[in-house]
N, C-alpha and C positions, 0 to 999 in steps of 0.2 A: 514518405512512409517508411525505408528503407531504412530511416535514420531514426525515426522514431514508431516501431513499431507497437502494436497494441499488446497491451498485457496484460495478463491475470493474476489478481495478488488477492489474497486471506487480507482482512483487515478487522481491527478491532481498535474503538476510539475510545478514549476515555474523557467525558466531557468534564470543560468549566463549567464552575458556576458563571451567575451574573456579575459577581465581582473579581472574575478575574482566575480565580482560583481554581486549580484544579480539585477535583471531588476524590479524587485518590493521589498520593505521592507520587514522585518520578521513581526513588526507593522501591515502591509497590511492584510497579512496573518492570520493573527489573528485574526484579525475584522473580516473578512469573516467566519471563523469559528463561532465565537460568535454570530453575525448577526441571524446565524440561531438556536441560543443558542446550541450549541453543534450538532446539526443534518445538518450538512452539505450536499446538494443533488448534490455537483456538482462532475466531474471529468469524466473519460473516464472506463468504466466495464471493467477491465483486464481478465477478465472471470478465470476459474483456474489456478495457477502460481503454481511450487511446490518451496521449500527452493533454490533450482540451480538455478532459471531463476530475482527470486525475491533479492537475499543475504539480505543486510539488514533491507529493509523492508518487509521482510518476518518477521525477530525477531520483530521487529517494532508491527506488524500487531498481532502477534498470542500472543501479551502483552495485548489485544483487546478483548471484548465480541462483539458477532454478532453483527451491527450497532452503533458501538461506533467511534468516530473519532480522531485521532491522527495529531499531524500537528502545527508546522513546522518540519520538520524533512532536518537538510541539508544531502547532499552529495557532492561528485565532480561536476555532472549535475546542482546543485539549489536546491532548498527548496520542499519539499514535502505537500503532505496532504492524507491522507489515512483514507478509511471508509472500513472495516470490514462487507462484504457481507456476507459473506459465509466459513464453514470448512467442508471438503470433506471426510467422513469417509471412513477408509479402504476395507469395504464391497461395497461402489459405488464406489470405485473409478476406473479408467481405467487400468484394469494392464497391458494391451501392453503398454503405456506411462510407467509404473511401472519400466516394464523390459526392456525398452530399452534406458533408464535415468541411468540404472544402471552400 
């Protein structure tokens, strides 16, 4: 857990369609970041997520200082944007979740 602690990040997806395609540009994306010069406010609070539930934007996000924003980020789903709330030290963190994650 020390090494991958839980975190909290702003997230906002942009989905593909079924063929493949994004429904908005990478372009789009972009601007929207810049617009707010780097401090982007939008996306949905995923409240704590650990490394399991997030995979690769979990590595994504903890490449991140607290409110710093990342984004585009593809996957299979669409294109990402990710803000860095929060890192959940081992001492607060919930160890029933801890141990039964494990």
């Amino acid at each position: 857990y020390q090494k991958h602690p839980d975190i909290r990040i702003a997230h906002q997806l942009f989905e593909k369609d079924s063929t493949g395609i994004a429904k908005v540009s990478v372009e789009q994306i972009v601007e929207k970041i810049k617009k707010g010069n780097g401090q982007w406010d939008g996306g949905d609070d995923l409240g704590f997520q650990s490394q399991s539930t997030l995979g690769p934007l979990y590595t994504e996000a903890m490449t991140l200082k607290t409110g710093q924003v990342k984004g585009p980020i593809e996957s299979p789903q669409g294109y990402h944007i990710i803000k860095l709330l929060e890192i959940r030290p081992y001492d607060l963190a919930d160890k029933f979740s801890i141990r039964s994650a494990v």
